[in-house]
N, C-alpha and C positions, 0 to 999 in steps of 0.2 A: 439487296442483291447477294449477301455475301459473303464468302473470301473468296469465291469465283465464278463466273460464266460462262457457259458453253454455248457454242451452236452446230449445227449439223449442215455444210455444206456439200452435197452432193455425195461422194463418195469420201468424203472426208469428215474429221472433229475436230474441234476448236474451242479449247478452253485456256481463258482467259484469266487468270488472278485478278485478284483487285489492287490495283497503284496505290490507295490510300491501306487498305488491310496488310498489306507486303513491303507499306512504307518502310525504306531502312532497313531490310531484312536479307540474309542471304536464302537461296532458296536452292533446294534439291527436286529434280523429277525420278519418281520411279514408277513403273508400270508394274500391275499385279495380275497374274497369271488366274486360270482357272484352277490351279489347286491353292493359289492365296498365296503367293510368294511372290515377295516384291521384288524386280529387276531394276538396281539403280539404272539411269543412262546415264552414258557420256557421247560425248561424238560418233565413235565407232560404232557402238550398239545403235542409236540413234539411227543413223544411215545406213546401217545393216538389217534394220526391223521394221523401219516406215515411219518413225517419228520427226519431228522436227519441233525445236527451241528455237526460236527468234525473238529479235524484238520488234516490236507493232512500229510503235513510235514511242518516242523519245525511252522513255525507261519501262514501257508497259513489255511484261511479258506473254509470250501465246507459242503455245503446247500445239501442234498439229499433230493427227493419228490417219494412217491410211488408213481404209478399212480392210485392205490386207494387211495390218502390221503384225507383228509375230504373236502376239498375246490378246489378239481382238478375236470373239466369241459371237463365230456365225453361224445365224439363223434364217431361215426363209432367205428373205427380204431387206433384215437386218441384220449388223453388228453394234457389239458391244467393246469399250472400251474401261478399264477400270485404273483411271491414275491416284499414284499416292504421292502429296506435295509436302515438302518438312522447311521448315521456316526456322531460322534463328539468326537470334542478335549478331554470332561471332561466324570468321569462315569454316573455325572446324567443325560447325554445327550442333555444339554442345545445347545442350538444353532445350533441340529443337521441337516445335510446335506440332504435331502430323495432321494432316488434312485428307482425308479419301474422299473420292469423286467417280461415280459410275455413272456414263453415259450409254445409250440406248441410240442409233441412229437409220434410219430405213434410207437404203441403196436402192439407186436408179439398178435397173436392167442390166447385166453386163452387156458388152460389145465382143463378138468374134476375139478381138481385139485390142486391151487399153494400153495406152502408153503414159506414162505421169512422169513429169520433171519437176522435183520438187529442187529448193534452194540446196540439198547436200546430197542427192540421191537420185538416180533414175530408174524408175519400176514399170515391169510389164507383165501384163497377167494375160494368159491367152488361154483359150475353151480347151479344156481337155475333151478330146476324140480319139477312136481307136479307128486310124486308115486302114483300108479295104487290104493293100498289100504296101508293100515296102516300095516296092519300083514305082507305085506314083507320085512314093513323096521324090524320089531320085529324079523322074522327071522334072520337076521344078526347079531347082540347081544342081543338074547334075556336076560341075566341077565343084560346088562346096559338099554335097550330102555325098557323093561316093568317097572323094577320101574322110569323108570323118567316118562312115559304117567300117573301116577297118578298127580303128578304139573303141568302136562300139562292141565288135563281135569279139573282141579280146578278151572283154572283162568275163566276170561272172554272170551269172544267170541270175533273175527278180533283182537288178539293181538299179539305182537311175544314177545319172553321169549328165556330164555339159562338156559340152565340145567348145572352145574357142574357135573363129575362125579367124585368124590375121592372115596379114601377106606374109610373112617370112614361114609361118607353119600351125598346124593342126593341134591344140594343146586340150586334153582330156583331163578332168575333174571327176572323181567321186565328189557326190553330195558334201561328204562329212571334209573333206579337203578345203573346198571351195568355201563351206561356212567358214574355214579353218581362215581364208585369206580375205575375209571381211562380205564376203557375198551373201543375199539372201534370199534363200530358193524356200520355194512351199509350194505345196498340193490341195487343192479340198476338191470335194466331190466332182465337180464341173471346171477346174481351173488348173493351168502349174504357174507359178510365178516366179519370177526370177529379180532382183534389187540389186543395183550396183551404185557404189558409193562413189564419186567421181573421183578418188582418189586410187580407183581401181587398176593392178599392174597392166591391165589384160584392155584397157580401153582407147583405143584410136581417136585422131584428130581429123577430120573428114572435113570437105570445102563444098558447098554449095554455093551457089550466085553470087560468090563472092563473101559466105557468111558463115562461121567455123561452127559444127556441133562436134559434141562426145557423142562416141558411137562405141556399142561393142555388139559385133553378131557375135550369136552362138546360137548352137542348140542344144534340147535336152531329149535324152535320152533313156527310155523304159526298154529295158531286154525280158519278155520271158520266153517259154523254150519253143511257143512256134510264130513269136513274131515282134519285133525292133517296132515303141511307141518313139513317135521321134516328134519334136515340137521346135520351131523355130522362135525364138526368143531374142532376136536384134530389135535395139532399143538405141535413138537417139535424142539428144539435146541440142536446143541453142546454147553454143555461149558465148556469141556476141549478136551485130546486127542490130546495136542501138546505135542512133547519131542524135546529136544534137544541134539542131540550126534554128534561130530565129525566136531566143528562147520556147523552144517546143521541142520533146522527147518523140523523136521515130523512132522504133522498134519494127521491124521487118522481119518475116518468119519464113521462109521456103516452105514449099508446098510438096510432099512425098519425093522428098529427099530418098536416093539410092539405097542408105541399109535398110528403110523400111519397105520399100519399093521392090526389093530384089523379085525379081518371075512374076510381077506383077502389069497386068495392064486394062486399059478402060477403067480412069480415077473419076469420078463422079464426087462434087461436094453434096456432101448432106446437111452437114449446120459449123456456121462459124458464127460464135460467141465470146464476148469478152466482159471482163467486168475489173472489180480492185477488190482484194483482200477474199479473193476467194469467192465471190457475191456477183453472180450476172448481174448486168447493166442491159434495160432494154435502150432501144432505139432512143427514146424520147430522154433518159437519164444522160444517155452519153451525150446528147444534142446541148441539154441545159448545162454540162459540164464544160464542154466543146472539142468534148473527144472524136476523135474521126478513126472509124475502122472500113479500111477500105480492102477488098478480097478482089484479085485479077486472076490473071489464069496463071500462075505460077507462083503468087506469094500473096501474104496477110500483113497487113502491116494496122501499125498503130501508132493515134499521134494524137499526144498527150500536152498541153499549156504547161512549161514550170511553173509551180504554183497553185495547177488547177486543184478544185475539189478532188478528196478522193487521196493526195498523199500528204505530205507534211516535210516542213523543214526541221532538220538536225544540224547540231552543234557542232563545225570540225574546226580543226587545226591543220595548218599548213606554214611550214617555217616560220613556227612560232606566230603566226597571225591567226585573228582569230576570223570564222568566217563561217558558212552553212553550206549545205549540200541539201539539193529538195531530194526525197524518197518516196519512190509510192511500190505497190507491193501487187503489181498486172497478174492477170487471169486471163488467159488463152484457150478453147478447146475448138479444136479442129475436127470433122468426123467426115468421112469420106469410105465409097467401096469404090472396090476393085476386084475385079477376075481372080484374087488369089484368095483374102481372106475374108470377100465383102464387106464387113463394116466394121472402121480401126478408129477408135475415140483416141485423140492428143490431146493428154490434157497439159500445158505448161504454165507455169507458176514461176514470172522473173520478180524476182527485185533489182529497182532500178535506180540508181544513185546518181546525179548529176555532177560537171565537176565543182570541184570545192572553189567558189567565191567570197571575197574578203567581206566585211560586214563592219561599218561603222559602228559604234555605238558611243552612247552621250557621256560627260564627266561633267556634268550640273553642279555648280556650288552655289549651295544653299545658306549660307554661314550668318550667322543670326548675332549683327556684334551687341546690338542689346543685354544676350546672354551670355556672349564671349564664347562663344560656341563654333566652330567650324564643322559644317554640316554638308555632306556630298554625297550626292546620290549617282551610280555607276550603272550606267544599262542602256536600251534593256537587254536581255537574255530567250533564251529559247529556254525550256523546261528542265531542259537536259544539262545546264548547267549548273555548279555550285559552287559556294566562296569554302573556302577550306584553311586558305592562313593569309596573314600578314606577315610583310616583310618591315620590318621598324628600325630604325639607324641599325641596318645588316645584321640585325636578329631575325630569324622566322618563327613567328609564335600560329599556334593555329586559333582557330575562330574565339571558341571560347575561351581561351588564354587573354586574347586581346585585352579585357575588361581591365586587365591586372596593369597594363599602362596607357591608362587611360582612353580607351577607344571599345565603342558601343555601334555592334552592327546589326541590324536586321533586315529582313527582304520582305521586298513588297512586290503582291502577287497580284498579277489584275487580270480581266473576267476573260482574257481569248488564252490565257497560262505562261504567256511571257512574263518574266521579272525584273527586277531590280534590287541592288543593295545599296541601303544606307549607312554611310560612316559617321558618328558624330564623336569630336574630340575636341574636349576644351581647348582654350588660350592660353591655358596656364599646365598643359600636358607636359611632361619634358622633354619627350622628342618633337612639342611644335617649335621652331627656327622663329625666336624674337631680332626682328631687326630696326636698329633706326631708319628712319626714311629723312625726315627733316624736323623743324619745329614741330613738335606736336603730333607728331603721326610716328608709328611705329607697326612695320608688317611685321604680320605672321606667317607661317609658309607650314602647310601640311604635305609630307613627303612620304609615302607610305605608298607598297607595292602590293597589290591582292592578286594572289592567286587563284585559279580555279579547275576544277576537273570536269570532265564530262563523262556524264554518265551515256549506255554501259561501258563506252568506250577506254574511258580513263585518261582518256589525252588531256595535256592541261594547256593553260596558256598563262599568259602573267597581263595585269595591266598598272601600268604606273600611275599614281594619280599626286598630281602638284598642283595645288592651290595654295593661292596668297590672297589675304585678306587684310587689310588698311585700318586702324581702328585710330583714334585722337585721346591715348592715353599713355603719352610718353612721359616719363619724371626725368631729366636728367640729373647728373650726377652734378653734386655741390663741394665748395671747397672753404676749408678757413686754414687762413694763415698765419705763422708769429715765430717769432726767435726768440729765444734765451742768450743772447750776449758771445753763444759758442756757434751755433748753427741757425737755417732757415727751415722752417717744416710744416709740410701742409699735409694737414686730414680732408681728406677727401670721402662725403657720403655716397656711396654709389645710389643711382638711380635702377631704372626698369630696363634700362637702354644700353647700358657699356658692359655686359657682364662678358663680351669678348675685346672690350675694345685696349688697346695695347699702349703702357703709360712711355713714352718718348721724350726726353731732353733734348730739345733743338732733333739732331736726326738721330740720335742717341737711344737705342731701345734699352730700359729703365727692366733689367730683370734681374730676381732676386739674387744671381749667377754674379751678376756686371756690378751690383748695388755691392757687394762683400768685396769685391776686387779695389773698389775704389774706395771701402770702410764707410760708406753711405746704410743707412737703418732703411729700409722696406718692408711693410707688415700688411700684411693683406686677411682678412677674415670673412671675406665677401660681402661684407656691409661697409667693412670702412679701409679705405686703403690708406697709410701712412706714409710718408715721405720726411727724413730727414737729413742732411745735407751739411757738412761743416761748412763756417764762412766760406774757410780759404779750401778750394774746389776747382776741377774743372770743369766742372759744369755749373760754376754762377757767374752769373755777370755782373759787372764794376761800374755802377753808372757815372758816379763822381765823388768826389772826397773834399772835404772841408777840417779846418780845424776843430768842427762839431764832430764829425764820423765820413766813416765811406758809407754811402748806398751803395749796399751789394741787391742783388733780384734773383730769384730761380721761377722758371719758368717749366712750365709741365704740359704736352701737349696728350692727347688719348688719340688714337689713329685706330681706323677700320682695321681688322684683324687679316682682311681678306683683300681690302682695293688701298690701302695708309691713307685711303683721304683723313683729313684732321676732322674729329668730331669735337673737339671741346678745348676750349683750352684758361689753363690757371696760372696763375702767379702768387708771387707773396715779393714783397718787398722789405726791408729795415736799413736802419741806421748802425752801424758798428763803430764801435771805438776803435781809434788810430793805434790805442795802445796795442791792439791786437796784430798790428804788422810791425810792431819791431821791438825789442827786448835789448835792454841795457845790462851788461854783465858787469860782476863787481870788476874783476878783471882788466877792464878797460873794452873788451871783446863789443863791437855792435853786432846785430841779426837783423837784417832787415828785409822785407819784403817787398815788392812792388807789384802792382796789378797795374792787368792792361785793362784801360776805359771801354765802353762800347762804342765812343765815339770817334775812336783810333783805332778803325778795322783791322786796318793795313799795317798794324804797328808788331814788328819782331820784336818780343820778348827776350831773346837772347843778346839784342845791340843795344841794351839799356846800360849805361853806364854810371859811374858818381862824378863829384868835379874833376877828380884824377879820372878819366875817361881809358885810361889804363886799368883802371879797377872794373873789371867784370863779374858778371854774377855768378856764384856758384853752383846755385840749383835753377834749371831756368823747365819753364812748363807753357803750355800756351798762351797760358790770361797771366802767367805768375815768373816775376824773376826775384833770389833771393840772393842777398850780398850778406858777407860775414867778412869782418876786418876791424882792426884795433884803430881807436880814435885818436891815433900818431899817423894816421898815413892816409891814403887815399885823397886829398886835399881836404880832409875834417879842420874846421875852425873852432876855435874855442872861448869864448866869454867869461867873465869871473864877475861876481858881483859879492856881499860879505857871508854868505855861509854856502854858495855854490860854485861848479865848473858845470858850462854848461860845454857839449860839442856838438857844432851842425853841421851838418850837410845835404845834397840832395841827390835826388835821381833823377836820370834828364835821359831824355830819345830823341834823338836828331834824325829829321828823315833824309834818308840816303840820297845824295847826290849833291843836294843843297846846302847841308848843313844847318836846317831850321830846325830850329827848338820845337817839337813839339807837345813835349809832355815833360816836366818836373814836377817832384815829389821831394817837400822839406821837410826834413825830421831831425830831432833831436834829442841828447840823451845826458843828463844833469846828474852832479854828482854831489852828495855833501860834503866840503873842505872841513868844517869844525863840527863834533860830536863827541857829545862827552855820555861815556858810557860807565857807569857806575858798575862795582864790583863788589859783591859783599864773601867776605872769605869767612870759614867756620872751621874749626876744627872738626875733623872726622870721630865720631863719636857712633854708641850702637842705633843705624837707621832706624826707623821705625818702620812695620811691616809695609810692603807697598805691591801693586798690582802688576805685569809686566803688560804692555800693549801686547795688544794681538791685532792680526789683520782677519778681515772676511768678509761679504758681502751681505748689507743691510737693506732691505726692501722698506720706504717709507711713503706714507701719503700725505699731503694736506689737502682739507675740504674744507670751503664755506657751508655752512649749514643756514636754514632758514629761520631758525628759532631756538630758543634758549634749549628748547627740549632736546636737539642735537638726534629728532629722529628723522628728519628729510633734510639731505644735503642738496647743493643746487647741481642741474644736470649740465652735463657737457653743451648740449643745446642754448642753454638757458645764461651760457658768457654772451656776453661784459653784463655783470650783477649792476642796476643802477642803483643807487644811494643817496639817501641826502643826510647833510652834515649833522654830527653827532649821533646817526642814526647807529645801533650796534650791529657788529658784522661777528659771527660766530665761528671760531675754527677749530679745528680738530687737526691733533699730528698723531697719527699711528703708525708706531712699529707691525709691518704685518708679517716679514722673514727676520732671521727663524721664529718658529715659537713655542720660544724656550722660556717657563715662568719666571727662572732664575736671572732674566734682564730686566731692568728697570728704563724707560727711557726718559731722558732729562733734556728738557731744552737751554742752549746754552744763549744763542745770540737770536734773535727774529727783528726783520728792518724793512719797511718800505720803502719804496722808491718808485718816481715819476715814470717807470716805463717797465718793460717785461728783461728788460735787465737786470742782475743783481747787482750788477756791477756799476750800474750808469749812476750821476750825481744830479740833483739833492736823494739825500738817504735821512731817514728819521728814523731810531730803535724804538722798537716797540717791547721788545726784552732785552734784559742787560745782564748776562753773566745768571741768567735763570729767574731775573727778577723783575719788575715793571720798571717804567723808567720816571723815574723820581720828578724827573722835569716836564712832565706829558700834563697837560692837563686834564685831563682824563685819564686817567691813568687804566691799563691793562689790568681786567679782571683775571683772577683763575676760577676756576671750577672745578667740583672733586668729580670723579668717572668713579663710578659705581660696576658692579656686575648688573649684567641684565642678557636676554638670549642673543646681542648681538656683540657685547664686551663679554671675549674669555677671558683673558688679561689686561685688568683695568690699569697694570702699572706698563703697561704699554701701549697707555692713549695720554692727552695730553689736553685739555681745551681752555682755550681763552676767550675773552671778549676785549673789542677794540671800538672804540670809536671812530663813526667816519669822518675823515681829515681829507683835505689836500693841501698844496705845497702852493705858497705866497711868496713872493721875492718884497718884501716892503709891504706895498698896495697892491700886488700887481697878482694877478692868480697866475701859475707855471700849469702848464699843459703840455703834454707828449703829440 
């Protein structure tokens, strides 16, 4: 077929582009003259010359040409039309494509008479004759043609002119004025014709049966020097007289309305026809469509199905909703005589738009968890719409951007030209929304806003689309616990699930912020969250104390970022030495601490007292009250036995009112009475060179390694290393800040001991002052460290071998 198709409908041409040829193209119309010179159009020229630009349906373009239009080339029976179309990718037309197109079309018969209402223009062409005398045409209206023959006789001689006739007054045009104000007059052999753009100063609002046309009389005027050519050229439109009831288009047309009627009378119909797109319809077509044209004695009406064959529905917007309006594009021609000009062909040509109604369309989720995929399909659509951008966490990217995070769209076309677009965007995107749901289950939520325009129009509208999809692959997050003798501290691995979820101490929200204020350690790297916590805290809890240790506990809950429900919750527990709440000063000075239990809720830390119940605490905190005082006062007791002083006392909470004991804490602080401290005196003599301490920060590690070879150490994971007796355990101590070659590192003391305490008792050295220990049955191997590409400095590694031991009281094996 193509870049385009014409047809020849009656006194009219119609060429058509081709929607797939013109795909994506911006396009220009020009018409070319009989000397070859192309006339761009725009609107004004357009309805100043007989052309018309519209659109058919949805985005197809169509050129209509009267066959009077300004650059059409008559002959006979025929004209000719010669359009030039320019096609490019961009609006300024760069680059653009040119396409000429000459049409040939054969014209019915004229009429006395024609009248044509096109969509932006109304045109009338009538028989050029030369009347017998001037007083006959005066007869015919004499109150309109007497006053205009005074403008007439005014002018010059051989000229033509247009007389307006309104109510308020007589307005006279030269030709060349009248083009000047968008109008468009022509001559040929047999015809004058006269084109008004409905945007015309000079055109009236006229009322019939209730139904408003554009009107304008005039006439035109030929002087030469012994006789006035005068042609009456009033021309009217509908522009209204549609209703809509019952999903069905009436359109009603009045029958020889006044400005065409003027001196007119005995109206006779000769042919009422109707069709769509320009294209009679006989009797039998309109039946199968179930068009009804009914012609009474004063109007024509037409009633059209929304829906029926013949228009089509378009894509609109209305406060923001989206929704369609049916269009179809009637054909009307009326022909009738009458006693003035005998036989007057109306031809009119409505487009007719229904009002805008809203339109559901589907939001399908397709989501395939097999592939982890969330897959949605949005529609359907009429032709005339298109996806142009996504809106993603308050970014708008346009279509083919999307790819870039993660989201893959295309549309699907199916065989009546409505569509569809599909979204597909992994599980693992990072604007999809991971949520916990419960054990094992963990939504996803797809939240992305597509935009769309329509074409020609441009109006867009938005649609939301929110899907959640369920899948059974949640990891929650894992925790291990342990102390060093000073603090409680748990690593925590995160899972798939908590990457918003919020770390809380009892109702305590745990940020990095609040963790420095209270000298608490918080490391987070997004795999592993760290928590460490000194014993004595306000945020651990005192379970019970013995003369073994206190059980202190810290407790860590993770709560919803958005609703605090609890999602998880950890602990670590230990044992802590007693020595750690109170300190014996040489002085005779006690320090001592007290914690409150968790089983003494109710218990005020500030009314803790000693045996002198006059003795109050100095530092008091929620869980913690601390006493400082000399072991002479507060009712301290003292003991002696042959090489000590021993002083006791206690801390006691009496609950209010009663007087009952609730809570004591005994502790005591022992002194050596005899110590013989040896003195060796020297004379001062020349020192020997010596080093002076410095102070600064040493970065050290120890590893277990798996094998002599000392190339795979055991992972973090991979605690508690099991063992069996005398089996070797390999370790490594490296110096790794600074690294400066000029350090050597030397180890001085290295000791086992039954628990992750250094401090706790039985202890076994395993080096002594740099050396194995003499008394070991197995005694501690060294090892030399060599260079190799993971040792820069070998004199800052260190490695031993041990034997595996545990701890025996007699017979009895000791266990933690």
């Amino acid at each position: 077929t193509g870049p385009m198709s014409w047809e020849c409908l009656g006194n009219f041409l119609r060429i058509t582009p081709s929607a797939e040829y013109f795909e994506d193209k911006y396009l220009s119309f020009s018409v070319v003259d009989q000397s070859g010179i192309a006339w761009e159009l725009d609107e004004a020229m357009a309805s100043q010359c007989g052309y018309t630009v519209t659109y058919s349906n949805w985005s197809n373009v169509e050129f209509r040409a009267s066959a009077l239009s300004c650059h059409s080339q008559l002959e006979k029976d025929a004209f000719t039309v010669t359009v030039q179309i320019k096609a490019s990718h961009t609006p300024d037309m760069k680059n653009a494509v040119t396409h000429l197109k000459s049409v040939s079309c054969h014209y019915s018969p004229w009429s006395p008479r024609e009248l044509v209402c096109e969509s932006t223009y109304m045109e009338v062409s009538v028989r050029r004759e030369v009347p017998q005398t001037v007083k006959d045409f005066i007869q015919d209206e004499p109150e309109d043609w007497t006053l205009a023959f005074p403008e007439v006789k005014a002018g010059e001689a051989s000229i033509w002119q247009i007389v307006f006739h309104q109510p308020e007054e007589k307005k006279a045009f030269l030709v060349s004025d009248a083009w000047s104000a968008g109008y468009g007059l022509n001559t040929t052999d047999t015809r004058v014709l006269l084109r008004v753009p409905y945007t015309a100063a000079q055109i009236q609002l006229v009322e019939d049966q209730g139904i408003t046309f554009t009107a304008v009389r005039s006439s035109i005027f030929y002087k030469q020097r012994w006789m006035i050519l005068m042609v009456d050229t009033a021309v009217a439109c509908p522009v209204d007289g549609v209703d809509y009831i019952n999903k069905t288009i009436i359109w009603t047309v009045p029958k020889y309305i006044l400005p065409l009627s003027a001196g007119a009378t005995n109206f006779k119909d000769v042919l009422v026809e109707a069709g769509v797109d320009l294209r009679k319809l006989s009797a039998k077509e309109m039946a199968s469509r179930k068009y009804v044209l009914l012609n009474d004695l004063n109007a024509i009406t037409m009633k059209i199905p929304i829906g029926a064959e013949g228009g089509y529905y378009k894509t609109s917007v209305s406060g923001g909703q989206h929704g369609a309006k049916y269009a179809i594009n009637l054909f009307l021609e009326h022909q009738w005589e009458d006693n003035k000009w005998g036989l007057t062909k109306h031809t009119i040509i409505k487009e007719i738009e229904t009002p805008f109604e809203q339109v559901e369309f589907a939001v399908t989720d397709y989501s395939n968890l097999s592939v982890r995929l969330m897959n949605v399909t949005v529609g359907t659509f009429l032709p005339d719409v298109e996806l142009v951008n996504l809106t993603i966490e308050g970014a708008t990217v346009a279509v083919p951007e999307a790819v870039q995070h993660g989201y893959l769209t295309h549309e699907i076309r199916y065989a009546n030209g409505s569509k569809a677009y599909v979204i597909q965007v992994p599980f693992n995107a990072p604007s999809i929304k991971k949520e916990y749901m419960r054990a094992d289950m963990r939504a996803y939520t797809l939240n992305v806003t597509l935009a769309f325009i329509i074409h020609p129009t441009s109006e867009t509208f938005t649609v939301p689309v929110i899907i959640v999809s369920s899948a059974k692959d949640e990891v929650l997050p894992s925790a291990r616990g342990f102390c060093d003798g000073k603090s409680l501290h748990l690593l925590i691995t995160r899972g798939n699930v908590d990457q918003n979820w919020l770390p809380f101490i009892s109702d305590w929200h745990l940020t990095p912020e609040a963790a420095q204020e209270y000298n608490y350690s918080l490391r987070d790297n997004g795999t592993h969250l760290a928590i460490s916590v000194p014993f004595i805290s306000s945020h651990v809890n005192y379970e019970d104390f013995h003369a073994s240790g206190i059980k202190a506990s810290l407790h860590l809950t993770f709560k919803d970022d958005v609703t605090l429900a609890n999602r998880r919750d950890f602990s670590v527990s230990c044992r802590f030495s007693p020595s750690e709440l109170i300190k014996c000063l040489p002085n005779g000075t006690v320090v001592v601490t007290a914690v409150k239990l968790v089983g003494i809720a109710d218990m005020d830390t500030s009314q803790l007292v000693l045996r002198d119940r006059q003795c109050k605490p100095s530092l008091v905190t929620e869980k913690t009250a601390t006493f400082k005082f000399n072991v002479n006062t507060c009712g301290t007791s003292r003991k002696f036995n042959s090489t000590t002083m021993t002083y006791e006392n206690d801390v006691l909470y009496f609950r209010p009112g009663n007087d009952t004991l609730v809570y004591q804490l005994k502790f005591a602080c022992s002194y050596v009475i005899k110590q013989t401290v040896g003195v060796q005196y020297e004379s001062k003599k020349n020192p020997p060179p010596s080093i002076k301490s410095g102070f600064g920060s040493l970065a050290l590690s120890l590893k277990l390694f798996k094998e002599k070879s000392y190339s795979d150490p055991y992972q973090e994971r991979e605690y508690p290393v099991v063992k069996y007796l005398r089996e070797a355990l390999y370790f490594e101590v490296e110096l790794l800040q600074p690294e400066d070659a000029r350090l050597e590192l030397n180890l001085d003391d290295c000791w086992a001991t039954n628990s992750q305490s250094q401090d706790s008792l039985p202890q076994w050295p395993i080096i002594i002052n740099g050396c194995e220990n003499s008394e070991d049955s197995y005694r501690t191997v060294f090892h030399e460290v060599n260079y190799s590409p993971r040792v820069k400095f070998p004199q800052h590694l260190k490695r031993f071998e041990v034997r595996m031991f545990t701890f025996v009281q007699g017979t009895t094996l000791l266990e933690e």
